[in-house]
C-alpha positions, -999 to +999 in steps of 0.1 A: +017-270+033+050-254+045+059-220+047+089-209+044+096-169+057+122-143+046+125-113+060+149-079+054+172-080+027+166-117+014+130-108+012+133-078-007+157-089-028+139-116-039+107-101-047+125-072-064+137-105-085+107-121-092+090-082-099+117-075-123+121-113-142+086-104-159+060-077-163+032-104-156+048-121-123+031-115-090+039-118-055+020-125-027+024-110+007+008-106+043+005-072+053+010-067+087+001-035+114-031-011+110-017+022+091-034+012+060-070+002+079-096-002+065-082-010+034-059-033+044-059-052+071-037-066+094-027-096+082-043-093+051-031-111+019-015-083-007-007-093-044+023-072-058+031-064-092+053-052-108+062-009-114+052-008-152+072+013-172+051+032-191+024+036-166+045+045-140+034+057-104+005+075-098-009+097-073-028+074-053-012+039-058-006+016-032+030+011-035+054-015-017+083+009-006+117-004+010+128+016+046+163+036+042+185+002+055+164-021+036+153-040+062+116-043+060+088-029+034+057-007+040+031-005+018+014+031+017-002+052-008+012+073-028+003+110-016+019+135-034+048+133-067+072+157-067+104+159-091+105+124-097+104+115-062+075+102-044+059+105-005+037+078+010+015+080+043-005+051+057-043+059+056-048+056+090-017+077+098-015+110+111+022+120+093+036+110+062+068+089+051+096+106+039+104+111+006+116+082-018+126+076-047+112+052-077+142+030-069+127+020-032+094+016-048+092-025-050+060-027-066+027-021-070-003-032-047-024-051-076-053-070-057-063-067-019-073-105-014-084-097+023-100-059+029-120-037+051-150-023+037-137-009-001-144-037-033-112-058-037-094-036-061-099+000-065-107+013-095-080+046-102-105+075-093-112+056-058-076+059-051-071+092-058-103+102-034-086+084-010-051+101-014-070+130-004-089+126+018-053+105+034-034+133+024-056+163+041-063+143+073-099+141+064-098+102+061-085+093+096-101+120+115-137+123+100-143+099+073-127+067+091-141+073+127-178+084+112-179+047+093-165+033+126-195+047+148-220+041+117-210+004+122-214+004+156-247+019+155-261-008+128-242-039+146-232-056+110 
């Protein structure tokens, strides 16, 4: 099989494409870097959809957001909603993004194909409990290291 890879602008632009052609297309994506462990991990395969527009983005969605010069995408949760304007932090991070707006959200994380230790898709209520606990710093500092040492202690 060959792969072919896009990156930047030609990347984003064509999955914005694909996202926007029809409500039920999806794109698949690697993830790559550790702010969103355990949930997602590096290299872990990510299905996007699409931003409906009647659901809209809610406070604890995994969202595909575009950086300021459009060169790369991060996917983060969403953490607070303010104004029409949304701010995203990595679970394992200790600061949040800055604001953006719904135009630099791409889409919509819709299936975790390869996770950490959560089921493959999170029902809403799980993502807002881990907003949270992302938002307040409870995740990364207690709830994330505790697990760590709990799985050290059990050897799974």
């Amino acid at each position: 099989m060959n792969e072919f890879i896009l990156t930047g602008k030609a990347f984003q632009y064509l999955m914005a494409s694909i996202l926007c052609a029809d409500p039920r297309h999806r794109v698949r994506i690697r993830g790559r870097g550790f702010s969103m462990v355990p949930f997602i991990k590096d290299n872990g395969a990510i299905i996007l959809k699409p931003v409906d527009r009647y659901r809209g983005i809610k406070f604890g969605d995994i969202v595909a957001v575009s950086d300021r010069r459009k060169t790369r995408i991060v996917i983060h949760r969403v953490i607070r909603l303010r104004n029409g304007r949304y701010q995203t932090k990595g679970d394992s991070n200790f600061m949040p993004d800055p604001w953006c707006a719904v135009d630099d959200i791409v889409g919509i994380v819709d299936i975790v194909e390869s996770n950490g230790w959560i089921p493959y898709t999170c029902a809403s209520w799980q993502n807002i409990l881990i907003a949270l606990a992302s938002r307040t710093g409870v995740l990364n500092r207690l709830i994330y290291p505790g697990f760590i040492h709990l799985k050290n202690m059990i050897k799974w």
